[in-house]
C-alpha positions as CSV (number, residue, x, y, z in Angstrom):
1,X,157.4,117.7,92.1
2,X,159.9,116.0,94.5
3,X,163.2,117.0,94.9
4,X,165.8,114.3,94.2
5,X,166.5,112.8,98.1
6,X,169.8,110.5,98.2
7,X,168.3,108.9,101.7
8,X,161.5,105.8,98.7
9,X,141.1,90.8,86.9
10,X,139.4,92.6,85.6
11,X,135.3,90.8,85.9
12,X,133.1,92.5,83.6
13,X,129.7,93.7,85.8
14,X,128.4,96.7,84.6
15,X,125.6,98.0,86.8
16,X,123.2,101.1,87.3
17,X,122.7,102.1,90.8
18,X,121.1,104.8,92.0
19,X,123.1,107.4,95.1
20,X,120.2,108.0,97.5
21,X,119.9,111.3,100.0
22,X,116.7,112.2,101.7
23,X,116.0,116.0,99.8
24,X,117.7,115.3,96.9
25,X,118.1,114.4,93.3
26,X,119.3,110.9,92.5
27,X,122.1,110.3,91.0
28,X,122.6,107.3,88.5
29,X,126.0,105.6,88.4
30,X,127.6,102.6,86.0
31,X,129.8,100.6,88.0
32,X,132.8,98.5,86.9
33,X,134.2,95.9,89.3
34,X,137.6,94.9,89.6
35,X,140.7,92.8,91.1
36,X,144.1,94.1,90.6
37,X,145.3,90.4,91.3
38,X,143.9,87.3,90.7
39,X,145.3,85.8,94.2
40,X,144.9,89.3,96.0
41,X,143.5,88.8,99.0
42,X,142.1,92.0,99.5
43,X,142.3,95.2,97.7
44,X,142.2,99.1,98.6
45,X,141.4,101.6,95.8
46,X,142.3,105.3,96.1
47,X,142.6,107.6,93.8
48,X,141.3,108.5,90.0
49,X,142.8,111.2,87.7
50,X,140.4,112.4,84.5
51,X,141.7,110.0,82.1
52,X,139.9,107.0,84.2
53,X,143.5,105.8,85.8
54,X,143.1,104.2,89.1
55,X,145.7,103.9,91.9
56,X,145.6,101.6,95.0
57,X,147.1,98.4,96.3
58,X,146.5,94.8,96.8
59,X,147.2,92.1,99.6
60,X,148.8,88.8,98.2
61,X,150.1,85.9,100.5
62,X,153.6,84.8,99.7
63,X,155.1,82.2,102.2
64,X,152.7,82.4,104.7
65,X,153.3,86.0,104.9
66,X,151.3,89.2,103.8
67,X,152.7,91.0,100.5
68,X,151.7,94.4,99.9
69,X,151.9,95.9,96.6
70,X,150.6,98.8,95.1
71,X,149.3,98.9,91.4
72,X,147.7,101.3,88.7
73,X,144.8,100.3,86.5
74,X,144.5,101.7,83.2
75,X,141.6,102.4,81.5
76,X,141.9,99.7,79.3
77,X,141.7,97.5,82.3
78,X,145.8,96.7,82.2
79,X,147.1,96.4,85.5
80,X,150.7,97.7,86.1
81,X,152.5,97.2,89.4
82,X,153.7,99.7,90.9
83,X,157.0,99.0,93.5
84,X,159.5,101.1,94.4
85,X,163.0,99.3,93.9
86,X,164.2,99.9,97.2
87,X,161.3,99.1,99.3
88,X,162.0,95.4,100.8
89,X,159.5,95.1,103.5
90,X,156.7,93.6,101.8
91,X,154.9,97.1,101.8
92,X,154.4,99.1,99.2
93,X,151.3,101.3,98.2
94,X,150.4,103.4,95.5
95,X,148.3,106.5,97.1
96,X,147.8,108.9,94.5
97,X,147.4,110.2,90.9
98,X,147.1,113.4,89.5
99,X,146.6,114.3,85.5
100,X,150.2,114.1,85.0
101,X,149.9,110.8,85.3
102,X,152.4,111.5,88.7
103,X,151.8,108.8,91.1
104,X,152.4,109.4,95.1
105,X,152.9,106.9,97.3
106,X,154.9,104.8,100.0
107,X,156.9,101.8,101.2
108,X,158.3,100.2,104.3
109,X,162.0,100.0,104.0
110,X,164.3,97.7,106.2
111,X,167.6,98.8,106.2
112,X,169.9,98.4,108.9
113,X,167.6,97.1,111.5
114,X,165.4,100.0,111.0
115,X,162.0,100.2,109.9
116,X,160.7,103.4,108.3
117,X,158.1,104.6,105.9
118,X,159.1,106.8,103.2
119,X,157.5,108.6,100.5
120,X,158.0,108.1,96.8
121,X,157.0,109.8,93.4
122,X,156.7,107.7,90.4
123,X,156.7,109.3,86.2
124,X,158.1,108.5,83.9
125,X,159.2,105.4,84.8
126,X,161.7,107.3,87.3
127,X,161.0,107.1,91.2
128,X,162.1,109.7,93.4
129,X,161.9,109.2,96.8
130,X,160.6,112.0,99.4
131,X,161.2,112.0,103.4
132,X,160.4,115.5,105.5
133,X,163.1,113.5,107.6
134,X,164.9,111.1,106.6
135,X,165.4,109.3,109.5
136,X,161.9,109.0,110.4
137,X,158.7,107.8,108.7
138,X,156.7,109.5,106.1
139,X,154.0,108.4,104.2
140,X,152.9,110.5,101.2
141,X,149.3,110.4,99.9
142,X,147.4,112.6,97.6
143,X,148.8,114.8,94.9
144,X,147.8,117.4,92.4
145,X,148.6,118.7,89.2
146,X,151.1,121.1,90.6
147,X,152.7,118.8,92.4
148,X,151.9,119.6,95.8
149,X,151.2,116.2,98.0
150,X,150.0,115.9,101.3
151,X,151.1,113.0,103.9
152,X,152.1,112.7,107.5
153,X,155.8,112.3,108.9
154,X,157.3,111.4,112.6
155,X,159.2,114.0,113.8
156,X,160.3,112.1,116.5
157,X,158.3,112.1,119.2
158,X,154.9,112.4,117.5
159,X,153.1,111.8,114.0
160,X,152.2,115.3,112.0
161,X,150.3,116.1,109.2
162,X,151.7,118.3,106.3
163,X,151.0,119.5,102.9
164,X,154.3,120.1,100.7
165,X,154.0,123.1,98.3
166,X,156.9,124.0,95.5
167,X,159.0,121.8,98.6
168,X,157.9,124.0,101.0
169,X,156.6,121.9,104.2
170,X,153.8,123.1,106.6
171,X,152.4,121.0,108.6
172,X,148.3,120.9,109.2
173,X,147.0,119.4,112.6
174,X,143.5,119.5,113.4
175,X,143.4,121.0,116.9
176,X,143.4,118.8,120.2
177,X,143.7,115.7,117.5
178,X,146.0,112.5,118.6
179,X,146.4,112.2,114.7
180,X,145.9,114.1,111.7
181,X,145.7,112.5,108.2
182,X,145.7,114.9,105.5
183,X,144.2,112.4,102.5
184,X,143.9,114.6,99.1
185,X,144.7,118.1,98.2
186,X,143.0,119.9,94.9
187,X,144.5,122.4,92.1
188,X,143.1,125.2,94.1
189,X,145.0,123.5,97.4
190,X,141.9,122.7,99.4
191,X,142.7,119.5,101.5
192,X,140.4,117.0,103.1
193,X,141.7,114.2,105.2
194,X,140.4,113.2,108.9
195,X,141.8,112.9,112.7
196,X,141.5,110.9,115.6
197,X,140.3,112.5,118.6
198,X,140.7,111.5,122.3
199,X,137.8,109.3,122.4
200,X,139.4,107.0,119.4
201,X,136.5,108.3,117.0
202,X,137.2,109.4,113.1
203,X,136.0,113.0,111.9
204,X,136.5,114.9,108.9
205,X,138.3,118.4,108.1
206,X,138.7,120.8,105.4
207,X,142.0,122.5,104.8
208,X,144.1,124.9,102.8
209,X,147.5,124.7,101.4
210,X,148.8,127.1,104.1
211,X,148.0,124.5,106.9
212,X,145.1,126.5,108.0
213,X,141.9,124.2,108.9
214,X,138.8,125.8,107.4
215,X,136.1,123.4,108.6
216,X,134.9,120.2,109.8
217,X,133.4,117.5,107.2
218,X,131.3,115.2,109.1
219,X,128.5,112.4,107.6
220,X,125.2,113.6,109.6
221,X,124.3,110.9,112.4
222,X,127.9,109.1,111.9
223,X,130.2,107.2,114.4
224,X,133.0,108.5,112.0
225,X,134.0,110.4,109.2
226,X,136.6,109.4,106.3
227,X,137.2,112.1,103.5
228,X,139.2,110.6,101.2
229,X,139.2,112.4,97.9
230,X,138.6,116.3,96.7
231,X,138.2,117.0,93.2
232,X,138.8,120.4,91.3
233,X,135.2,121.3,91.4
234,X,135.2,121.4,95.6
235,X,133.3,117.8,95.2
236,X,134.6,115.1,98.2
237,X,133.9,111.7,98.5
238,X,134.6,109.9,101.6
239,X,133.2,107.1,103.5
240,X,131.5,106.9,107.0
241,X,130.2,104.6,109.7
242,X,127.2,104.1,111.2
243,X,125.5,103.1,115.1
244,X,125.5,99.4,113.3
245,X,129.1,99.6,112.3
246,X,128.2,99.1,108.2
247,X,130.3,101.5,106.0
248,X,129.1,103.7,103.3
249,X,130.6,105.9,101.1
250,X,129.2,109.5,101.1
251,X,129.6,112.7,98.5
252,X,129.9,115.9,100.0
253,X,129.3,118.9,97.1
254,X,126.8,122.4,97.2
255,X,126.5,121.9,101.2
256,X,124.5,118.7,100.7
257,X,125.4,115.2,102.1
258,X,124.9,112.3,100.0
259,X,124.7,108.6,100.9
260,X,126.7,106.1,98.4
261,X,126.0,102.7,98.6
262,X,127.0,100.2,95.6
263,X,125.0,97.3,94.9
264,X,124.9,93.7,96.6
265,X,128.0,95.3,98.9
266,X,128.0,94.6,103.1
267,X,130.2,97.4,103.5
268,X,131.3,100.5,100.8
269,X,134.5,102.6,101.1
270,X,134.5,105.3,98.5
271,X,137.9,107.2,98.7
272,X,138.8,108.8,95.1
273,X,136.5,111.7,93.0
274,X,138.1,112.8,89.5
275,X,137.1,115.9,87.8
276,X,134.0,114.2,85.7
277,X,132.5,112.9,89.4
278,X,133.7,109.3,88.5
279,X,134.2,107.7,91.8
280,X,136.7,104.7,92.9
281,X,136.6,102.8,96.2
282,X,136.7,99.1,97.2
283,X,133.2,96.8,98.6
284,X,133.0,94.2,100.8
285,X,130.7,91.2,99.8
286,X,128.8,89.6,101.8
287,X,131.8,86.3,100.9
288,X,133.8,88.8,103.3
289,X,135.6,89.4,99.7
290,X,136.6,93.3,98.5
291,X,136.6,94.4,95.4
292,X,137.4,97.7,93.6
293,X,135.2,99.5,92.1
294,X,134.8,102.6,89.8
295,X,131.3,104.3,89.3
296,X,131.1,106.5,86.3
297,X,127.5,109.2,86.2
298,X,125.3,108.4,84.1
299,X,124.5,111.4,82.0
């Protein structure tokens, strides 16, 4: 948990699909699709817990300008808005959920002439907001049901990945990367995220809770890598893209790579995996319109 820090439409389509790997078994899915507003103008789903809750946030136009909010969706399909008070940028994103029902997130706050992203919890109806420092930017992503997050912070001269366990900070930086972006962390404290190398390409890592990196995680044949999500099983879902620049999501569990593709979509970003293998991500049609989107196995 955070310590206190005094400085953070639903359309019904139900679908079977089928996950497709050369060598082996296919796996059905249901798929529900969803807006989280009906005048978003684009939408970016992250993260499931094992009741079905989904986090994420959605782009609105207010004023000729770009609005930023970040919003839970129940499982009954309610939407709830999720805002820190004191963000006042027009940025504000819900990143993670746990089983808690703890959200993690951020928001761009203008105070003073000074932009900054800082971190922010939200139970309870409470928000607590989280900065490694406060006068620098930190953005706060996954969380589990300990309450360790990870998220990157400025330190002031460059950008660093860290995990925060029991308010303990380490950071985690893949080596010789210009960025590291630590996305999820599990129970067990195994972290997946990705880095930018030299060469402005995307790859995968897997991590532990001590900042160690144990591993890359890279889609087989891909221009880059996107782990998003680690579930308590050791299952990741993440997306990748190809030599003809299309997107799809991939599952990464027992050693095996598995292509993820949803239905009638031009590009898939899969970026959440709960405990039950239920997926969330966001599509691109081919009306250049996305659209979340939570796959459930069929049994």
């Amino acid at each position: 948990m955070f310590g206190k820090n005094p400085g953070k439409l639903l359309w019904c389509g139900l679908v079977c699909a089928v996950l497709s790997a050369s060598g082996s078994a296919q796996t059905k899915y249901t798929y529900v699709y969803f807006a989280a507003h009906a005048k978003e103008t684009g939408i970016f789903v992250t993260a499931i817990n094992n009741a079905g809750d989904v986090v994420g946030l959605y782009h609105t136009t207010v004023g000729g300008v770009t609005a930023s909010t970040g919003f839970e969706r129940l499982t009954t399909g309610e939407i709830v808005h999720v805002v820190d008070p004191d963000s006042n940028d027009n940025f504000d994103r819900a990143n993670g959920i746990n089983n808690k029902g703890e959200i993690t997130g951020d928001y761009l706050n203008d105070s003073g002439g000074t932009v900054i992203y800082q971190g922010y919890e939200h139970m309870g109806g409470e928000y607590i907001t989280y900065s490694v420092d406060a006068g620098y930017s930190t953005d706060v992503y996954g969380v589990n049901d300990n309450g360790d997050f990870v998220g990157l912070y400025y330190d002031g001269s460059i950008y660093q990945g860290f995990v925060n366990v029991a308010d303990k900070v380490t950071n985690i930086n893949y080596p010789d990367a210009v960025y590291t972006y630590p996305d999820d962390i599990n129970n067990a404290g195994q972290i997946v995220g990705e880095y930018l190398d030299s060469s402005g390409f995307y790859h995968g890592f897997l991590g532990n809770s001590e900042g160690k990196i144990i591993g890359a995680l890279n889609y087989p044949g891909a221009i880059d890598t996107y782990p998003g999500g680690i579930n308590n099983h050791g299952e990741v879902v993440g997306y990748y893209t190809d030599s003809a620049n299309v997107t799809h999501g991939f599952t990464f569990k027992a050693g095996k790579y598995t292509a993820f593709n949803v239905p009638k979509a031009m590009d898939t970003i899969a970026f959440g995996i709960n405990d039950s293998g239920q997926i969330v991500g966001y599509v691109v049609t081919p009306a250049a319109v996305s659209e979340g989107f939570i796959a459930t196995p069929v049994e």
